[in-house]
N, CA, C and O atoms as CSV, one atom per row, in Angstrom:
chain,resi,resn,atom,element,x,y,z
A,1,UNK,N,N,146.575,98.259,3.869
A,1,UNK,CA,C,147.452,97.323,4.540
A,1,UNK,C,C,147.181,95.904,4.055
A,1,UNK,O,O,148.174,95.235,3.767
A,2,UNK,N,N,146.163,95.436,3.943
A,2,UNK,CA,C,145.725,94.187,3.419
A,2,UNK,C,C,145.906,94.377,1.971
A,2,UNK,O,O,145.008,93.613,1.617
A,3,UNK,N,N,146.331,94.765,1.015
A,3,UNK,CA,C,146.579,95.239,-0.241
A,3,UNK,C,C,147.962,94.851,-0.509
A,3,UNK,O,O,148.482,94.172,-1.394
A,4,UNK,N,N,148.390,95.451,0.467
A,4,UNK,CA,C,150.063,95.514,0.763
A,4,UNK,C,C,150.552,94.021,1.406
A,4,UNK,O,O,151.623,93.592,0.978
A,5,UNK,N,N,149.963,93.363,2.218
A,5,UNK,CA,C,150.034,92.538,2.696
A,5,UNK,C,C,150.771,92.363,4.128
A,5,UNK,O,O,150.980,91.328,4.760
A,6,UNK,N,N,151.059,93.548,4.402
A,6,UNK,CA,C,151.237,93.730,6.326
A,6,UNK,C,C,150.729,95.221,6.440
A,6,UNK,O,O,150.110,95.794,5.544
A,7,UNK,N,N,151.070,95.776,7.660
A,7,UNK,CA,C,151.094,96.857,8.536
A,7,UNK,C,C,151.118,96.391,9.971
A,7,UNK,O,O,151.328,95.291,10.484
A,8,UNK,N,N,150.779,97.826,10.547
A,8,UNK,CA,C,151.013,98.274,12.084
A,8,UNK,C,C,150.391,99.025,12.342
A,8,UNK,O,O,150.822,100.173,12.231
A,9,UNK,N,N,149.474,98.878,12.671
A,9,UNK,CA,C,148.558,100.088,13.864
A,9,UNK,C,C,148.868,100.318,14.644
A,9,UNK,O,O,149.127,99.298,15.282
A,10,UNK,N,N,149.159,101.529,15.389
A,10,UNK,CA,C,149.102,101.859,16.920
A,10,UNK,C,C,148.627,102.572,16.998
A,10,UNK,O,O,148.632,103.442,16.127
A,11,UNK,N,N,147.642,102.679,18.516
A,11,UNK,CA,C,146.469,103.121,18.945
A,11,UNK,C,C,147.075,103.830,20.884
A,11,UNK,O,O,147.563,103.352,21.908
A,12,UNK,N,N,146.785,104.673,20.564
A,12,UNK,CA,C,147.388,105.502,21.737
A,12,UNK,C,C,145.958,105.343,22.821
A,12,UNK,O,O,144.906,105.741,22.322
A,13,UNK,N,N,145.890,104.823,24.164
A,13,UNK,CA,C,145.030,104.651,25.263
A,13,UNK,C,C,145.839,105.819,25.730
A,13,UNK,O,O,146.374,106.821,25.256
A,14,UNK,N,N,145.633,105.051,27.204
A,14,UNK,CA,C,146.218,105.813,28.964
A,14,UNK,C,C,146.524,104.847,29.338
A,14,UNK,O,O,146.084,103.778,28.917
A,15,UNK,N,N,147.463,105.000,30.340
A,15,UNK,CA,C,147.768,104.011,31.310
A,15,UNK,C,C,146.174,104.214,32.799
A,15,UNK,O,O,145.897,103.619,33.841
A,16,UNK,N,N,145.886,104.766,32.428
A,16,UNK,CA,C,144.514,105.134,33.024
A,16,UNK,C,C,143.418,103.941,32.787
A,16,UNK,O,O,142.445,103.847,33.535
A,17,UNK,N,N,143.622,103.078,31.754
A,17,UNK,CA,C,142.715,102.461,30.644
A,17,UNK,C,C,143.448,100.765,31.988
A,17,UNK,O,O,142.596,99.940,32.318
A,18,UNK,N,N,144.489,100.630,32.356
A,18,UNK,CA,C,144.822,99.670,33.051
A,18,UNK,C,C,144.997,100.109,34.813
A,18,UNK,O,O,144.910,99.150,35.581
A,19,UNK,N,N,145.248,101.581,35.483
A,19,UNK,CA,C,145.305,101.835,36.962
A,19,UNK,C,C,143.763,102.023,36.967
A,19,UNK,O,O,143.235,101.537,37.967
A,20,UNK,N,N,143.127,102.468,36.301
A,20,UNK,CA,C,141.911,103.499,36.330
A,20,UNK,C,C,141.919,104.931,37.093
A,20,UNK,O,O,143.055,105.138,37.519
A,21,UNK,N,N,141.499,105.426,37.239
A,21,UNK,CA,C,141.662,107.013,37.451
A,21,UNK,C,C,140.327,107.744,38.401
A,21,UNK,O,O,139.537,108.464,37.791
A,22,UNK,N,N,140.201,107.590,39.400
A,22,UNK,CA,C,138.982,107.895,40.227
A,22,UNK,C,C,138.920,109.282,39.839
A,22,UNK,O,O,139.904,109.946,39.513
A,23,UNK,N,N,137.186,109.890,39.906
A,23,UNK,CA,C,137.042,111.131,39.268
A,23,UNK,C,C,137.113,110.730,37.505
A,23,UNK,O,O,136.049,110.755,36.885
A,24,UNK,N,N,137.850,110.525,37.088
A,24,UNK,CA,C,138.132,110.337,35.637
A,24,UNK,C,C,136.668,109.102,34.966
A,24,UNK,O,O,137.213,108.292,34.217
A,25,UNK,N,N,135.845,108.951,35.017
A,25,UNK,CA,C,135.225,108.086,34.295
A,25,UNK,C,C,134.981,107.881,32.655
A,25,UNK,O,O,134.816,106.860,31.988
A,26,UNK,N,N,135.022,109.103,32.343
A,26,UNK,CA,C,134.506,109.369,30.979
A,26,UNK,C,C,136.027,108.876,30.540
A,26,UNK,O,O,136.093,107.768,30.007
A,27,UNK,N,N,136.835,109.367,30.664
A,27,UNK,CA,C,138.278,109.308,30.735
A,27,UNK,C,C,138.743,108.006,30.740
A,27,UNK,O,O,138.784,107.575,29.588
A,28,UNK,N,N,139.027,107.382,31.383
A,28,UNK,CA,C,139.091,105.862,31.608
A,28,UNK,C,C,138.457,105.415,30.470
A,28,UNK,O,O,139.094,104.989,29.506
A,29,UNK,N,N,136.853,105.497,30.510
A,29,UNK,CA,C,136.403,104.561,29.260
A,29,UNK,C,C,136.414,104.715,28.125
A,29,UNK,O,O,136.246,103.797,27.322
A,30,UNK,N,N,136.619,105.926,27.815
A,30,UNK,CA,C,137.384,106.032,26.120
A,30,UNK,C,C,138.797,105.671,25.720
A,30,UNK,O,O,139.298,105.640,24.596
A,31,UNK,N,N,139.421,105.357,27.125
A,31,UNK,CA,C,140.399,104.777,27.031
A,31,UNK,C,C,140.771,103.010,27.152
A,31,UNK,O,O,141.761,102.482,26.645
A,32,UNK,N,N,139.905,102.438,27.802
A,32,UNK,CA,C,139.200,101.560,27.938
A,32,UNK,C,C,139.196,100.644,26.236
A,32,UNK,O,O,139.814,99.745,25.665
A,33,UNK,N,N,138.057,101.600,25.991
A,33,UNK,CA,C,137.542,101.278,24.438
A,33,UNK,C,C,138.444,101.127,23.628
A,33,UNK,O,O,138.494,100.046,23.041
A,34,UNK,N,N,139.566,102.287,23.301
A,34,UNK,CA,C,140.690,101.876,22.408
A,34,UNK,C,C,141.288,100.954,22.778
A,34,UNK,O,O,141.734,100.342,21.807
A,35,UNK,N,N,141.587,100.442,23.844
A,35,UNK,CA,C,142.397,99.574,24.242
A,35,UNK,C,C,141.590,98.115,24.026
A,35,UNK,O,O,142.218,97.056,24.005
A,36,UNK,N,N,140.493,98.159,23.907
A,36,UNK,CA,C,139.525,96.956,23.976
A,36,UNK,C,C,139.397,96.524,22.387
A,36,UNK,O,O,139.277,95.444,21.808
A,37,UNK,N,N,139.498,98.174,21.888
A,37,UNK,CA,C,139.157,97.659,20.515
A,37,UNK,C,C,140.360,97.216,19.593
A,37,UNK,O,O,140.185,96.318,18.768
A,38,UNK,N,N,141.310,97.707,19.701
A,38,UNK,CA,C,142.669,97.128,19.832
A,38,UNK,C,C,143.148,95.458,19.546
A,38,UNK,O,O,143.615,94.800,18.617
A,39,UNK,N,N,142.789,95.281,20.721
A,39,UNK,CA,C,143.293,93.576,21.249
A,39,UNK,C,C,142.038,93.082,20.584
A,39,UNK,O,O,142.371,92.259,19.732
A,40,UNK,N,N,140.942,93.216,20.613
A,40,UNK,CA,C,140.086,92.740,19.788
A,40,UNK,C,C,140.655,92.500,18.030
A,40,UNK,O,O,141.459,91.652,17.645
A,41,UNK,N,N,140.218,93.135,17.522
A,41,UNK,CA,C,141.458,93.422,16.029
A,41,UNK,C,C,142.427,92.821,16.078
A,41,UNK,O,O,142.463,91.841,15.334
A,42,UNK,N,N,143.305,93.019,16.702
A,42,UNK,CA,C,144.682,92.355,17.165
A,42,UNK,C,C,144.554,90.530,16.298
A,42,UNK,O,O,145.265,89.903,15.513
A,43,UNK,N,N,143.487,90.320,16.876
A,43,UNK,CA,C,142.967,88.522,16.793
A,43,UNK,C,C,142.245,88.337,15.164
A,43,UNK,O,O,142.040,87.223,14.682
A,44,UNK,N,N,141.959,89.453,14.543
A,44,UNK,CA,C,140.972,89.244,13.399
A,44,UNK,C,C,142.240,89.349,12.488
A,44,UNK,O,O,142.250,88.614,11.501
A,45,UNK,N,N,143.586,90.386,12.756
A,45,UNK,CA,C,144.094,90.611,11.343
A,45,UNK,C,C,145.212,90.532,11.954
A,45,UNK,O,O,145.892,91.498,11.608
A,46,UNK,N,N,146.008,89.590,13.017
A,46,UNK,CA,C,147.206,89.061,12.977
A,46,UNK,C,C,147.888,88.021,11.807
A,46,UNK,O,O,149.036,87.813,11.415
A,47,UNK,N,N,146.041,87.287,11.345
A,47,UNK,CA,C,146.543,86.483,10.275
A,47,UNK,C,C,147.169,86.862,9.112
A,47,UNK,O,O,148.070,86.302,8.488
A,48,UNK,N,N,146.468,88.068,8.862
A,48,UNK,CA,C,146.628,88.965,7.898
A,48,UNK,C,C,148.329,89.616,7.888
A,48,UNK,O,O,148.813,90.063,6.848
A,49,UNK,N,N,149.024,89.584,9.069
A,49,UNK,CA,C,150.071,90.140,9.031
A,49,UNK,C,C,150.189,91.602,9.140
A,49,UNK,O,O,151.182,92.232,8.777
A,50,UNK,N,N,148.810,92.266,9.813
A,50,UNK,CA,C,148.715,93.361,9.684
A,50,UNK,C,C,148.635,93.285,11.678
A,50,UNK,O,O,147.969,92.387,12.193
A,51,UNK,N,N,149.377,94.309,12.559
A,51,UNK,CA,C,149.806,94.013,13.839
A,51,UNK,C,C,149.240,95.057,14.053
A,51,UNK,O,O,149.075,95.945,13.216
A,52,UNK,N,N,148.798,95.081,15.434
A,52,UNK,CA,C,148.635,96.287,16.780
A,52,UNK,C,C,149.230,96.428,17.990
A,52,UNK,O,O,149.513,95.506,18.755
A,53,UNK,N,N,149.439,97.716,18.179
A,53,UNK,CA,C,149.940,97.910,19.454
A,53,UNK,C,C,149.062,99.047,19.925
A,53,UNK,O,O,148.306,99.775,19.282
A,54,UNK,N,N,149.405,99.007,21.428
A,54,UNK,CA,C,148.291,99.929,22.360
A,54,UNK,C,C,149.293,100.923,23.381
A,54,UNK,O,O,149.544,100.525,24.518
A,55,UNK,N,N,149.691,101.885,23.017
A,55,UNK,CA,C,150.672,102.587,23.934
A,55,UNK,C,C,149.842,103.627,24.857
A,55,UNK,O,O,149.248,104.688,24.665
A,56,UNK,N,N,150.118,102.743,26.004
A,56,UNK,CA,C,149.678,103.480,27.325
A,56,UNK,C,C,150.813,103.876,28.159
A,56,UNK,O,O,151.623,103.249,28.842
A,57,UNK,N,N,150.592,105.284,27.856
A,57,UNK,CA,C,151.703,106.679,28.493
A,57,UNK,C,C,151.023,106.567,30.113
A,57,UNK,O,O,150.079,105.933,30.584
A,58,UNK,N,N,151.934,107.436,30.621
A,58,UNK,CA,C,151.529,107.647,31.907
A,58,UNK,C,C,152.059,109.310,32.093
A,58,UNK,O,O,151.769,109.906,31.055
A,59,UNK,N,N,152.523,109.938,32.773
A,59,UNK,CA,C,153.297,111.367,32.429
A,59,UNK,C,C,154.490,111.494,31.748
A,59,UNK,O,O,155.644,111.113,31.944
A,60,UNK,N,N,153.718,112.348,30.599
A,60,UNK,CA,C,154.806,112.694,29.778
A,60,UNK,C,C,154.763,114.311,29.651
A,60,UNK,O,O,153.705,114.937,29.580
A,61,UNK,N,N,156.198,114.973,29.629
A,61,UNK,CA,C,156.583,116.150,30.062
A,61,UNK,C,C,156.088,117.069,28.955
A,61,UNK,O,O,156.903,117.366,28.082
A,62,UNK,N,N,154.788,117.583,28.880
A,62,UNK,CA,C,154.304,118.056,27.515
A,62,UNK,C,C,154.064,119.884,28.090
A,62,UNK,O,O,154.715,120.346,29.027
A,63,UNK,N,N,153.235,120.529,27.463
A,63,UNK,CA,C,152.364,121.375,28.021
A,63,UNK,C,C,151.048,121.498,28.530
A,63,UNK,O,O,150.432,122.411,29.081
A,64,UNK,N,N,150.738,120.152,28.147
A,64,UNK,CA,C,149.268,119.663,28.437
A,64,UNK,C,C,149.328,120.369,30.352
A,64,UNK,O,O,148.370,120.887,30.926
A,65,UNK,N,N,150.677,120.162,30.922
A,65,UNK,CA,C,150.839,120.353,32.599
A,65,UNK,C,C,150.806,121.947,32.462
A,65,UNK,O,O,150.631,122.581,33.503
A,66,UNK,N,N,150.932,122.516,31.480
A,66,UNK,CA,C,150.749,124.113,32.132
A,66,UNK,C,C,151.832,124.487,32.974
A,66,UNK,O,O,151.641,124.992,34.080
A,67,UNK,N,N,152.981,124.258,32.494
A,67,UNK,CA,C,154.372,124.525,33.186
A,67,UNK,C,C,154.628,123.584,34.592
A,67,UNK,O,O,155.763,123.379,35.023
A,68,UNK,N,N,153.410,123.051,35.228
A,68,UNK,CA,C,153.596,122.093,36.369
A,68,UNK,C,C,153.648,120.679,36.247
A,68,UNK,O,O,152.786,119.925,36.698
A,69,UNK,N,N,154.755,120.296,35.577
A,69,UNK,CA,C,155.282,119.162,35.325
A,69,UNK,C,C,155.488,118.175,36.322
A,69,UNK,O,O,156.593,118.175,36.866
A,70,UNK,N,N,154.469,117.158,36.744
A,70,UNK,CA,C,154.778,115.815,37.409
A,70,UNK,C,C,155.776,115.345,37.649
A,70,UNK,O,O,156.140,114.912,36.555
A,71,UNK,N,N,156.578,115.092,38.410
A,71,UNK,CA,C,157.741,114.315,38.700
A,71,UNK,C,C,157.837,113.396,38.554
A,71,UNK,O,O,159.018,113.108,38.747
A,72,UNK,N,N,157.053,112.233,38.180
A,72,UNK,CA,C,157.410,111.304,37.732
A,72,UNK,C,C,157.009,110.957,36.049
A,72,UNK,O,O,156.754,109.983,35.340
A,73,UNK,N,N,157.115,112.150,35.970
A,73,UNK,CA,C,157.050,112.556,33.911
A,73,UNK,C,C,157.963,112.221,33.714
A,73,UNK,O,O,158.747,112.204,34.664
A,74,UNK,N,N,158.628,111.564,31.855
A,74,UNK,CA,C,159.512,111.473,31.132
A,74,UNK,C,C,159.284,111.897,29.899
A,74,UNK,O,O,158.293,111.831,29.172
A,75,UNK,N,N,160.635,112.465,29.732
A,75,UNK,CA,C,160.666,113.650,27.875
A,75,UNK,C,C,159.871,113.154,27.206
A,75,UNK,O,O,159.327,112.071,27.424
A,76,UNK,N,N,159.704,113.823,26.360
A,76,UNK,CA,C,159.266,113.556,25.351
A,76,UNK,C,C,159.946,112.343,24.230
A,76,UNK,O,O,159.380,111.389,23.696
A,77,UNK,N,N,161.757,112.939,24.104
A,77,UNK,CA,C,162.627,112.165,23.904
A,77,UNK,C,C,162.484,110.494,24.378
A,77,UNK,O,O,162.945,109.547,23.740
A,78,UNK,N,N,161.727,110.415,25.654
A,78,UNK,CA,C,162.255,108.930,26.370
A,78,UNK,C,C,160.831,108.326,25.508
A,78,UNK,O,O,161.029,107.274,24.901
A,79,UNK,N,N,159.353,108.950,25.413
A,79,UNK,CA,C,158.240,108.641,25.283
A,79,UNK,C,C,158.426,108.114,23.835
A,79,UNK,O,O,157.801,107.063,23.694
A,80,UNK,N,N,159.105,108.515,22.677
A,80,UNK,CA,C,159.010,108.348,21.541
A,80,UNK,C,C,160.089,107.266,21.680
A,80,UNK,O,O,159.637,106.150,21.425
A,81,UNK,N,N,161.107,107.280,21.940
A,81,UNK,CA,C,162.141,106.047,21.841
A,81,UNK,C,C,161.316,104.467,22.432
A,81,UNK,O,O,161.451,103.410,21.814
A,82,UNK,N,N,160.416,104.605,23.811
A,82,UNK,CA,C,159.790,103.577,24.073
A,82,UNK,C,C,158.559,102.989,23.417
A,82,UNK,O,O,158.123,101.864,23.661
A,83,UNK,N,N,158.017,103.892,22.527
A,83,UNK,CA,C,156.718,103.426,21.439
A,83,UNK,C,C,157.853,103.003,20.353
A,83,UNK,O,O,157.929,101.887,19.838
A,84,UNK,N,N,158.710,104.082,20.104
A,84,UNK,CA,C,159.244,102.925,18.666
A,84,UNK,C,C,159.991,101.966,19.165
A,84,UNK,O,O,159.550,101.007,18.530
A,85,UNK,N,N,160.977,101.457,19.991
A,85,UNK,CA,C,161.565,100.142,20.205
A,85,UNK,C,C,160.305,99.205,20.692
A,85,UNK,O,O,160.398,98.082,20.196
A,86,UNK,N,N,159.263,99.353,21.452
A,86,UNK,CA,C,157.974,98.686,21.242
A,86,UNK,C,C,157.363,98.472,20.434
A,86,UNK,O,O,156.979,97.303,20.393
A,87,UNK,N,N,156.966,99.242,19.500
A,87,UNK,CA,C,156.728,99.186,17.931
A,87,UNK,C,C,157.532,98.118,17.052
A,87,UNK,O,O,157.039,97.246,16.337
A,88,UNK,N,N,159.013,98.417,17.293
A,88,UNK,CA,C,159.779,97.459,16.075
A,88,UNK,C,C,160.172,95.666,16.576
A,88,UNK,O,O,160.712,94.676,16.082
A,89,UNK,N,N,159.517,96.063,17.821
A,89,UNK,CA,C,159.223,94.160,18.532
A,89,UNK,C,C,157.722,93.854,18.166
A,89,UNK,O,O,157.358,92.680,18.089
A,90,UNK,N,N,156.807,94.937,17.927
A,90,UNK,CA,C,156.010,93.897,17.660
A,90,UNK,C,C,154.790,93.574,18.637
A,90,UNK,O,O,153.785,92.867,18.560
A,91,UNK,N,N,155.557,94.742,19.948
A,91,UNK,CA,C,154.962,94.822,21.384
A,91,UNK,C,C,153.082,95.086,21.341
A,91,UNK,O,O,152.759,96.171,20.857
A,92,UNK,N,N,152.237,94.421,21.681
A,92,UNK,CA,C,151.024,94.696,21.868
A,92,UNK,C,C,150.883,95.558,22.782
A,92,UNK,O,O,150.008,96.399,22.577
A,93,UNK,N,N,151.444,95.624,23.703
A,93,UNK,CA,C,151.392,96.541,24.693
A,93,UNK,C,C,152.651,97.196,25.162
A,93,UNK,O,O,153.604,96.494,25.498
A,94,UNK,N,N,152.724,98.812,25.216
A,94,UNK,CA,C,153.927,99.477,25.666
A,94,UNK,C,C,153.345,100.263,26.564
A,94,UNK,O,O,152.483,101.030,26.135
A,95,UNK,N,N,153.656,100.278,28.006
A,95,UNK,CA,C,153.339,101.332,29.249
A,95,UNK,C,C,154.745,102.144,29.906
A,95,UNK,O,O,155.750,101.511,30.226
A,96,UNK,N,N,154.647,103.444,30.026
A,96,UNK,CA,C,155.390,103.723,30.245
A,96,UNK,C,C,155.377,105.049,31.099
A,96,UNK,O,O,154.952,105.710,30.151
A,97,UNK,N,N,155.459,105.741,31.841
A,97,UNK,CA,C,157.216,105.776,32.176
A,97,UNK,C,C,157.314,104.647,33.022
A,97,UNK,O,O,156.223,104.296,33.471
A,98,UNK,N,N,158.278,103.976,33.374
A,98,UNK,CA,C,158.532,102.661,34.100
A,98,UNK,C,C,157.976,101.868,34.867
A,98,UNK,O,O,157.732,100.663,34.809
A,99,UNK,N,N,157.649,103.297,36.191
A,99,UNK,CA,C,157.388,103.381,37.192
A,99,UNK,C,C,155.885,103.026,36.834
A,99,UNK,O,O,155.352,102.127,37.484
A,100,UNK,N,N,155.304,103.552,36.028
A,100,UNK,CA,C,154.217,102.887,36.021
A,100,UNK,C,C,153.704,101.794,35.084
A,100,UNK,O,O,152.512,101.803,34.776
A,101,UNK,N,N,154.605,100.764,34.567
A,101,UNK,CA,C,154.750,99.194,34.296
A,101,UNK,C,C,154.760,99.124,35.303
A,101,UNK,O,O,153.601,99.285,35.683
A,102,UNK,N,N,155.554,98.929,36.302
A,102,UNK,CA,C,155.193,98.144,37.232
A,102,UNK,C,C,154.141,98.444,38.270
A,102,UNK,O,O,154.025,97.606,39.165
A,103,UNK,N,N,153.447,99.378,38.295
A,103,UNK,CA,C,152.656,99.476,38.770
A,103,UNK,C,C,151.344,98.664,38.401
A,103,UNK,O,O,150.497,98.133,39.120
A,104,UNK,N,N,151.453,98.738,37.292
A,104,UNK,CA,C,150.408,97.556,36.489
A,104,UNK,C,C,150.839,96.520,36.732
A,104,UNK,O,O,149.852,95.784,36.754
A,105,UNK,N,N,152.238,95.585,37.068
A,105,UNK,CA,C,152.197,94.710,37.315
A,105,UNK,C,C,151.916,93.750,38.604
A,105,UNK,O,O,151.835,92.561,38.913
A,106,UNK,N,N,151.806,95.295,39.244
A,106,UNK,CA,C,151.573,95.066,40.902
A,106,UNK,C,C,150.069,94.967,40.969
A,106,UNK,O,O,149.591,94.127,41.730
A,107,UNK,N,N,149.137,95.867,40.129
A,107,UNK,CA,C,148.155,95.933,40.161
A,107,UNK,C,C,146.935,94.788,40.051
A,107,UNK,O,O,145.807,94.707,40.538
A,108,UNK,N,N,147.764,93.917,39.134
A,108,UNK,CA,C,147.643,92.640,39.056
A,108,UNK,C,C,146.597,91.493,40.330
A,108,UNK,O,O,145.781,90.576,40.229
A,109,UNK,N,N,147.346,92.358,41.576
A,109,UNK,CA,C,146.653,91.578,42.961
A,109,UNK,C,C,145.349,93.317,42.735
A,109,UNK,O,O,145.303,94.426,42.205
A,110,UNK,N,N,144.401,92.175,43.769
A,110,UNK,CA,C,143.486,93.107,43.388
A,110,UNK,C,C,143.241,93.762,44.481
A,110,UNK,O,O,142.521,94.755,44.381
A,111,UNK,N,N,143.914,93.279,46.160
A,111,UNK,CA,C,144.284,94.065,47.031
A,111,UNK,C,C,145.314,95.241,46.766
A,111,UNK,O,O,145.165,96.417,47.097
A,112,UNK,N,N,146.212,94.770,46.210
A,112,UNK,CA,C,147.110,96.281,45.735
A,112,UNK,C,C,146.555,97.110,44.659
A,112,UNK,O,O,147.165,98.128,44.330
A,113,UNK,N,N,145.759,96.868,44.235
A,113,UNK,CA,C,144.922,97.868,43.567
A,113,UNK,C,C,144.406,98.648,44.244
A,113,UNK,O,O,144.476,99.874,44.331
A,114,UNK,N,N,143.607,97.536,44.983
A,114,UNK,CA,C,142.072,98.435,45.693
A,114,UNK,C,C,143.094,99.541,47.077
A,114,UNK,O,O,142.631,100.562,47.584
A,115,UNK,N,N,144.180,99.078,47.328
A,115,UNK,CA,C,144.262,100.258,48.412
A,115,UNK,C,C,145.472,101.501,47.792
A,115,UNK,O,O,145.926,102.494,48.360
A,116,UNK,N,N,145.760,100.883,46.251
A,116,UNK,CA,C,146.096,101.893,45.643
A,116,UNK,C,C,144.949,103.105,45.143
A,116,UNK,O,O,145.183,104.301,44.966
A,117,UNK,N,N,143.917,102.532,45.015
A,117,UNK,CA,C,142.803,103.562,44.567
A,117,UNK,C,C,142.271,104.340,45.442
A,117,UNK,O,O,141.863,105.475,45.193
A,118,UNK,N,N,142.228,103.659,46.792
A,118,UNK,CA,C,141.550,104.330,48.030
A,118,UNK,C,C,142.783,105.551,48.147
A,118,UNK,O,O,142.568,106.753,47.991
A,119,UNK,N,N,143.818,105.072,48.389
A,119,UNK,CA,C,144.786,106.287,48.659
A,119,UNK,C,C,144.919,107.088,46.936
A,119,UNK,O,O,146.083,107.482,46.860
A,120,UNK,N,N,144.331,107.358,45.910
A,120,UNK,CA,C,144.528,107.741,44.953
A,120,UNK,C,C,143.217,108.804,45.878
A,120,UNK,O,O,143.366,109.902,46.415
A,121,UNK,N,N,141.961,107.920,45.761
A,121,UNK,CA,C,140.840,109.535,45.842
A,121,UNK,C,C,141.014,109.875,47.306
A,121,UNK,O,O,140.289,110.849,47.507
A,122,UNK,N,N,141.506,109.602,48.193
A,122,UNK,CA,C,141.946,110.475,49.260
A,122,UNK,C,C,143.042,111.783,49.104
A,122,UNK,O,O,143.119,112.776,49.827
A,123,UNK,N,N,143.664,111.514,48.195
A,123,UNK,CA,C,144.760,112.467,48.005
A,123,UNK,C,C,143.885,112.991,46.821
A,123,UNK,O,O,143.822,114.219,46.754
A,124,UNK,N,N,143.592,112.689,46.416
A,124,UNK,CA,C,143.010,113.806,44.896
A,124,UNK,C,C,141.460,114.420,45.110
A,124,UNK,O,O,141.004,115.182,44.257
A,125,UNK,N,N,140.662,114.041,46.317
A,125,UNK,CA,C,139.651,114.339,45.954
A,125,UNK,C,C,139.381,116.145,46.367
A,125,UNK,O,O,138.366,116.713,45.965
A,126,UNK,N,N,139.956,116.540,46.819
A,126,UNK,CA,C,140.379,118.017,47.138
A,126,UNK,C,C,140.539,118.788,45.819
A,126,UNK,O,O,139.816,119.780,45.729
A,127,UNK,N,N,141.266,118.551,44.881
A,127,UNK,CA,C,141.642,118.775,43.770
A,127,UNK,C,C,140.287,118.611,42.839
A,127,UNK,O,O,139.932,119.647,42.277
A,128,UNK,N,N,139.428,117.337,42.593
A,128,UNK,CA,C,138.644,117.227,41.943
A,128,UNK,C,C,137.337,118.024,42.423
A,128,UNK,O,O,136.358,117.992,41.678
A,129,UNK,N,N,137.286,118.577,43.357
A,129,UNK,CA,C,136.110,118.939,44.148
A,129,UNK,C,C,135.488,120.290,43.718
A,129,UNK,O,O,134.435,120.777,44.131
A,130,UNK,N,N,136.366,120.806,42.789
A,130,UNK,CA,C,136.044,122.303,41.957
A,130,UNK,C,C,135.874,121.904,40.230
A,130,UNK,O,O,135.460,122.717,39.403
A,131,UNK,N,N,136.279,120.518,39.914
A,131,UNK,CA,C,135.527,120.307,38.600
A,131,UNK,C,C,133.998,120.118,38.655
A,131,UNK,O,O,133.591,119.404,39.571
A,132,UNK,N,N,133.009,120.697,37.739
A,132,UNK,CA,C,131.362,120.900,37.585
A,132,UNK,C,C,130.730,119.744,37.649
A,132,UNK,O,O,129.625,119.728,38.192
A,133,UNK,N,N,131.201,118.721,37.195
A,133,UNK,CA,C,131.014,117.054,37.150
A,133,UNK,C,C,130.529,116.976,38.507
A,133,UNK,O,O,129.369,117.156,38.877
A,134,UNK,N,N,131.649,116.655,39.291
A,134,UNK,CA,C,131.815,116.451,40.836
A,134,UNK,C,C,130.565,117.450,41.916
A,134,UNK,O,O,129.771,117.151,42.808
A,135,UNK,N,N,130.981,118.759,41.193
A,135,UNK,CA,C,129.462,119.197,42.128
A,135,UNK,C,C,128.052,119.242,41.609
A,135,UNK,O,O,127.120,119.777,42.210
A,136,UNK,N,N,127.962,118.578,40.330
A,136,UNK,CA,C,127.229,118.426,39.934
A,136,UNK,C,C,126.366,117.156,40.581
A,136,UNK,O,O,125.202,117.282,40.962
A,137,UNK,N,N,126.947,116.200,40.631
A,137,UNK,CA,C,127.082,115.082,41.775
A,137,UNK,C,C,126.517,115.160,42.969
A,137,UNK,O,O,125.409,114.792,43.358
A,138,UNK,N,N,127.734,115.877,43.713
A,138,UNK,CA,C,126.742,116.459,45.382
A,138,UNK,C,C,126.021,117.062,45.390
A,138,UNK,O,O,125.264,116.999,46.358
A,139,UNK,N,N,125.659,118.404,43.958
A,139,UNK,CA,C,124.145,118.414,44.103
A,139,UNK,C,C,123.081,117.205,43.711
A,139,UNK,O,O,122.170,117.040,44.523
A,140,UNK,N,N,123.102,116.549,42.824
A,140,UNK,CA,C,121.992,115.852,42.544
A,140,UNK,C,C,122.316,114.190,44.098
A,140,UNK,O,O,121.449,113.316,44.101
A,141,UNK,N,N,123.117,114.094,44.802
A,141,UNK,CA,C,123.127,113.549,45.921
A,141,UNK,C,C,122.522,114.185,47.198
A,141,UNK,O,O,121.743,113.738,48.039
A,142,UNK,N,N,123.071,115.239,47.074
A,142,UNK,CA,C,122.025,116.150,48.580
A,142,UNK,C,C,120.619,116.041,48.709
A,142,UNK,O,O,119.885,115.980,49.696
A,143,UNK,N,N,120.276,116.025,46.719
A,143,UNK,CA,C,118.358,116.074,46.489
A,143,UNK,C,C,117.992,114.497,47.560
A,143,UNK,O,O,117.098,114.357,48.395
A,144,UNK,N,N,119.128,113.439,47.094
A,144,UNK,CA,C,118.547,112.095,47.714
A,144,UNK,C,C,118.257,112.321,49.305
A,144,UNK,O,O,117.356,111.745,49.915
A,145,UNK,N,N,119.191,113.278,49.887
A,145,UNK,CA,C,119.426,113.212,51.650
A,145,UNK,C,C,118.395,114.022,52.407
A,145,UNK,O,O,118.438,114.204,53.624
A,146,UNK,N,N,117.236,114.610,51.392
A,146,UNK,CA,C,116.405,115.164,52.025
A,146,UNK,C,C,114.847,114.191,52.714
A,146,UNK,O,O,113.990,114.783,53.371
């Protein structure tokens, strides 16, 4: 790219990498990282004419769901049209499906975060409570309660 004298990177995060994802840690911060390392770069080789973008998906209608597709998923079709019209602006950042842009933009206050997260592991922690991580956890927490 520097040879050539432009390009475009894009670097695929989560939208996980900006809500964060309770239960998810490992998750988050590798997502985190691309996204960090990203905007970092971003500043070393804009001069260069060589650009980045960071596309943070949110549900997209794949098989990754195992036939139980999220409702607030979008095609595949919608996912690729919003990285490339983000892409051909130039966009540092593309989040998507909609619904969750603005959720990031709400997120912004750090009260609507914080009681978005509380009601995130209240509703999910049922679900997470049979991944090995998690009881791996309440066992090495029970050792403390003795």
């Amino acid at each position: 790219m520097r040879r050539q004298g432009s390009g475009h990177i894009i670097n695929t995060s989560s939208v996980a990498a900006l809500l964060f994802s309770p239960f998810q840690p490992v998750y988050v911060a590798t997502k985190c990282a691309v996204a960090g390392l990203s905007n970092s770069l971003r500043y070393e080789y804009e001069p260069r004419n060589i650009f980045f973008t960071v596309v943070y998906p949110g549900n997209v209608a794949t098989p990754i769901f195992k036939g139980n597709i999220p409702p607030d998923s979008i095609s595949v079709e919608d996912a690729v049209k919003a990285i490339l019209d983000g892409v051909e602006k130039k966009e540092l950042s593309i989040i998507f499906p909609k619904l969750y842009a603005e959720y990031v933009e709400m997120a912004k206050d750090p009260a609507f975060l914080d009681a978005m997260m509380k009601k995130h592991v209240s509703e999910k922690v049922e679900l997470f409570r049979n991944e090995l991580a998690y009881q791996y956890e309440e066992k090495v927490e029970s050792q403390f309660k003795k």
